[in-house]
N, C-alpha and C positions, 0 to 999 in steps of 0.2 A: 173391158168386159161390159161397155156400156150396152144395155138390151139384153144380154146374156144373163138368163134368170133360171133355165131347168136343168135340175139334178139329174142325172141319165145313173137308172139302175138297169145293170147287163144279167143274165143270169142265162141259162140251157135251160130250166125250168120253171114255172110261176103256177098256183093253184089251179089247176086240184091236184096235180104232186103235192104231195104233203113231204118233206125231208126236212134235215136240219136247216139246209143252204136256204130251201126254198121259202121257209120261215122265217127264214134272215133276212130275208128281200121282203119280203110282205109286211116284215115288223114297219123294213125301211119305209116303204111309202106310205105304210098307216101315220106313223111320228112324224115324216117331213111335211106329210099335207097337214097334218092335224096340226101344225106350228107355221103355215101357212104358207109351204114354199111349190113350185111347180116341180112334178115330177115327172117322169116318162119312165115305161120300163120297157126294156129290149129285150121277146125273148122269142123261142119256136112256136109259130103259130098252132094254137092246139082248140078244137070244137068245142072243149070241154069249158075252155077257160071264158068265162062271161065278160062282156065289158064293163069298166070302171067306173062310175061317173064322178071321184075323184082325182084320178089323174091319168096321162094318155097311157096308150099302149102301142108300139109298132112291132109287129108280128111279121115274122118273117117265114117263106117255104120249109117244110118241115115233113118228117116221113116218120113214121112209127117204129119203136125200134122195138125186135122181136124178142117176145117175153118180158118184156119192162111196162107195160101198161101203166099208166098213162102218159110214161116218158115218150118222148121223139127226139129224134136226131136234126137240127137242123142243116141248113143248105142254102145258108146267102149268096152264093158266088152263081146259083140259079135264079136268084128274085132282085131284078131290076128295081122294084119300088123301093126296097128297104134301103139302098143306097141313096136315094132322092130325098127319102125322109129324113135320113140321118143329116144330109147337108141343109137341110131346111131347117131345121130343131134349133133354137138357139140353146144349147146346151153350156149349160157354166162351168160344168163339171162332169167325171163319167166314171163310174164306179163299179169294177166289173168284178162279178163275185164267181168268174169260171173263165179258165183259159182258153176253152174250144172254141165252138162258133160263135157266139153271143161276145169274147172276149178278142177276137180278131176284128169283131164288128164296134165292143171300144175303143179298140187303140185305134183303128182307123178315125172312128168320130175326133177322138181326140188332135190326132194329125192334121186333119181338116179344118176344123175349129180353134187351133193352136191353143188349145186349155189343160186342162192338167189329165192325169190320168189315175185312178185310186184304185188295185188292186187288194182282194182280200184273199187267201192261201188257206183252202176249206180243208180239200181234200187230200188222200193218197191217190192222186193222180196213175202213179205206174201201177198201182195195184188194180187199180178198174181195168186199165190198158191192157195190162198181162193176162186177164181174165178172158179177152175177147180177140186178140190181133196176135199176129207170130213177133217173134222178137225181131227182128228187120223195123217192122213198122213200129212196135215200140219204143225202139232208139229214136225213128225218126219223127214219132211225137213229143217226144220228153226233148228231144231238141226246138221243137217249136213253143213248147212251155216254159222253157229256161227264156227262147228269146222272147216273149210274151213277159214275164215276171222282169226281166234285163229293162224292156222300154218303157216299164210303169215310171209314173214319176214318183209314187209311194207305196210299197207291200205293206200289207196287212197281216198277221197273223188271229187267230181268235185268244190263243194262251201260248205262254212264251215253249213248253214243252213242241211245237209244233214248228219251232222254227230249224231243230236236227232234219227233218223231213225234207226241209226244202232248200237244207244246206245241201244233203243228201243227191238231190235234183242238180247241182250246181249251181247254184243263185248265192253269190257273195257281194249283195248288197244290201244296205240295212235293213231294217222290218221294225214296226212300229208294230206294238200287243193294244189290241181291240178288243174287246171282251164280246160275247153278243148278250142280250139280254135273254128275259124272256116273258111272254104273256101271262104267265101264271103266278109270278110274285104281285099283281096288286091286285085288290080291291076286297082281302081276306084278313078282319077284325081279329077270329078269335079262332088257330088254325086247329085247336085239338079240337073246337067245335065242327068245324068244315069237315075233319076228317070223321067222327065220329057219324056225321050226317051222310058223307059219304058213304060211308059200312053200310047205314041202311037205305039208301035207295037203293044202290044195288042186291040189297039182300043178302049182304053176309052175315052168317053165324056168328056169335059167340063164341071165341078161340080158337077159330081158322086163322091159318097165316095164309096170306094173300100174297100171292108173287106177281109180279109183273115184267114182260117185254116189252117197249115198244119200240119201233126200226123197220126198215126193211128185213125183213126174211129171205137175206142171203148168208151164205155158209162164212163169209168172210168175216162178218157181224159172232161167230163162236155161238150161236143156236144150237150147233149139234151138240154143243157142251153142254148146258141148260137139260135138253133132252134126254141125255143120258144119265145126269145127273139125280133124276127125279125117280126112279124105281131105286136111287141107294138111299132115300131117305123114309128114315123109319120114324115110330114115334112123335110121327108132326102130323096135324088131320091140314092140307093147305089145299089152296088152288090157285092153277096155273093159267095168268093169262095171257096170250098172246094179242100182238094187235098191231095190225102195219099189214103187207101182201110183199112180195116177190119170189123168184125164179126156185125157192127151194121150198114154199109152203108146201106140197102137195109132199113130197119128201119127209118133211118133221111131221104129218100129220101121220103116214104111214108108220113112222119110223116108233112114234108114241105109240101106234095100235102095238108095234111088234113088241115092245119092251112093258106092255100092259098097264099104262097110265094112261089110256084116254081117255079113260074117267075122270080124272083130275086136271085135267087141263083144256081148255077153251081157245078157239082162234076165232077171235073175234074180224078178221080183216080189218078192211079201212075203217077209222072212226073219224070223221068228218065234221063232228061236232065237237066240240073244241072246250066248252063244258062237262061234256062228259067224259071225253079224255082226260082231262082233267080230275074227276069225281073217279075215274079209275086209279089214277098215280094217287090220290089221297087216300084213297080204302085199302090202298096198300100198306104192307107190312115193308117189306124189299123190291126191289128196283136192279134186277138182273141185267148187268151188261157184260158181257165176256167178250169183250171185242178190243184187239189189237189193232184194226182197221180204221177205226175211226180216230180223227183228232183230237175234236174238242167238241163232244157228243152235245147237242141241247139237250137230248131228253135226259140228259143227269142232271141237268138245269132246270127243267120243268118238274121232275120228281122232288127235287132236293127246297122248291119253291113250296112246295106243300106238305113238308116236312121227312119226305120218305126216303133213306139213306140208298145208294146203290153198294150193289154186290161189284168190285170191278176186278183186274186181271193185276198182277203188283207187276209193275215194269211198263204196263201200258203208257201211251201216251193222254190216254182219256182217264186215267187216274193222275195226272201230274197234280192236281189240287187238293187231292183227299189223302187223307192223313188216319190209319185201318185205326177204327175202333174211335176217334174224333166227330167226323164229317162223312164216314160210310167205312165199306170194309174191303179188303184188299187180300187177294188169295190166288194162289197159284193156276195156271192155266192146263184145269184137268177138272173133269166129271165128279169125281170123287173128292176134292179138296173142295168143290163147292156144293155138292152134298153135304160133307161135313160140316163149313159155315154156316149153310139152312137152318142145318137140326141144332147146332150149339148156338144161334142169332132166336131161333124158334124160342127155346125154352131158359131166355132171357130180353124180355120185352123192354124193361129198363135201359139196356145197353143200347137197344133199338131206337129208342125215344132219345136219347142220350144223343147220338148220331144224328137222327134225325134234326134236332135243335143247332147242330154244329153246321149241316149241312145248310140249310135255311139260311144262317147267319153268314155263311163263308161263301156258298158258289151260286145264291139268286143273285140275279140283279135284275133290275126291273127295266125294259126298255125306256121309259121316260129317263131312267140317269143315263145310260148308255146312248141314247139319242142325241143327250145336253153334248156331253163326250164328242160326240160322230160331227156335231155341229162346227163346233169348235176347232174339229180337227181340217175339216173342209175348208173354212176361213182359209185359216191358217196357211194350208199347201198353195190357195188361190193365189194370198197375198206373198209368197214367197217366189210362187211361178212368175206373177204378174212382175215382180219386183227382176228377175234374172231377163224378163223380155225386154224390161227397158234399159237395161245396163246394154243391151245387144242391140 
């Protein structure tokens, strides 16, 4: 591995997508530079995206994909340079945190460079698929994602609940539990003060309960739940904030006019600012997720960092760490059952606080330990790969 010194993060996304994954990757190359290692990130060329002057970037042909704003589809098997670059990179190592294009583009690196390969297992892959292609092509993606996860030399999962999913997929080979971190567990002394500060920059009242979404706004995400839920609750004065963009905002914005809460409710789109995203999850009361879609959601990790318990679905996989009435709260997947959590969480702030301190304690972690982790864990695979190539 002599000369062989850069980390290769793969990803189909990188800012100004804001998603879970794509903050996963962005953690990554903030912590490996910031501890002084070379990085490179491989991902679809996008105008949006500025260059680094931390660490490289190779970009690759890429096409807009419709209704996904700011996403894109890549298309390396059309762009001659990103092949040249990948064989010039002396990459140490290759860490692809998506099986499609970006993740065809590490295992080849890997082959080339005879190094190791680190897979991480974000998403519900067949669920995005089934969403958009006939079932023909479905089979014959979830086949190329089995063999994709089959030629890693290490899967990753985020939390152990997510490895049914990709048993699911057919993958019966180990998987090692990686946790991810998140930016919003440090650099906060005194959190009932932060929250309290928060209330008032934003300017909330005195005994409003504050609800929050934040995600995409896709139906898969359980939004329509949320929505519907919010004219069965009585005797609570709150307000509802949305915040993220996709394919169904225009939908839930209608759908609150028709059910006569759009008074109450806010869609703030992208926030961008990462402060104040933040100052929103902390002037919150609840942290709404009704999503069976998702894994191992960060932003119950970013809320739960600044003390605000989520509301989640019991059976989910993005509740496998919360424990109802401990570290947040756990309710059936229907309008009306979380309706009713609302108004009985509303008019018990204590239980709220209660949670809130469970959750902070149990499901932050702070990228700096999860980074130590990620380091360690890299070594590790290097010297065990390097070790089976000399036996050979």
């Amino acid at each position: 591995m002599t000369g062989k010194n850069i980390y290769g993060l793969f990803n189909d996304s990188f800012p100004p997508v804001l998603d879970g994954v794509t903050l996963t990757v962005e953690n990554y190359c903030r912590w490996l530079t910031s501890a002084g290692h070379k990085v490179c990130v491989v991902t679809p060329w996008n105008r949006e995206c500025p260059e680094h002057p931390d660490f490289d970037m190779h970009r690759y042909l890429s096409l807009p994909i419709y209704n996904r704003h700011p996403y894109r589809y890549g298309y390396p098997r059309f762009d001659p340079f990103i092949w040249r670059k990948l064989r010039n990179t002396d990459f140490r190592i290759v860490h692809a945190h998506c099986p499609f294009s970006s993740g065809r583009l590490a295992a080849y690196t890997a082959r080339k460079h005879d190094i190791p390969l680190v897979t991480t297992f974000h998403s519900k892959y067949r669920t995005d698929l089934e969403r958009s292609l006939p079932p023909v092509m479905v089979r014959y993606q979830m086949k190329r994602i089995l063999e994709f996860y089959n030629a890693a030399t290490e899967v990753w999962i985020p939390q152990a609940a997510v490895e049914e999913t990709i048993r699911e997929y057919g993958y019966r080979g180990k998987v090692q539990v990686v946790e991810n971190g998140n930016d919003f567990a440090d650099d906060i002394d005194d959190i009932g003060l932060y929250r309290r500060q928060a209330r008032e920059y934003l300017g909330v009242t005195p005994g409003k309960t504050m609800l929050l979404f934040v995600g995409q706004h896709i139906l898969e995400k359980g939004i329509e739940i949320i929505i519907r839920a919010l004219p069965l609750i009585v005797g609570c004065d709150y307000r509802m904030n949305f915040i993220g963009v996709g394919y169904a905002l225009d939908n839930m914005q209608e759908l609150a006019k028709q059910l006569g809460v759009a008074d109450k409710v806010t869609f703030h789109g992208k926030i961008d600012d990462r402060e104040l995203l933040r100052k929103y999850y902390a002037a919150s009361d609840l942290f709404l997720f009704p999503s069976f879609y998702d894994n191992a959601p960060l932003v119950v990790r970013e809320a739960a960092a600044v003390g605000t318990p989520s509301v989640l679905l019991k059976g989910s996989t993005a509740a496998e760490n919360v424990r109802d009435g401990v570290n947040g709260f756990l309710v059936a997947r229907s309008s009306e059952e979380y309706a009713s959590a609302i108004m009985n969480l509303a008019g018990n702030p204590e239980k709220i606080a209660k949670a809130g301190i469970g959750a902070r304690g149990s499901l932050s972690r702070s990228w700096h330990d999860v980074m130590d982790e990620v380091l360690i864990r890299y070594n590790q695979i290097i010297e065990r790969y390097e070790a089976t190539r000399k036996r050979y």
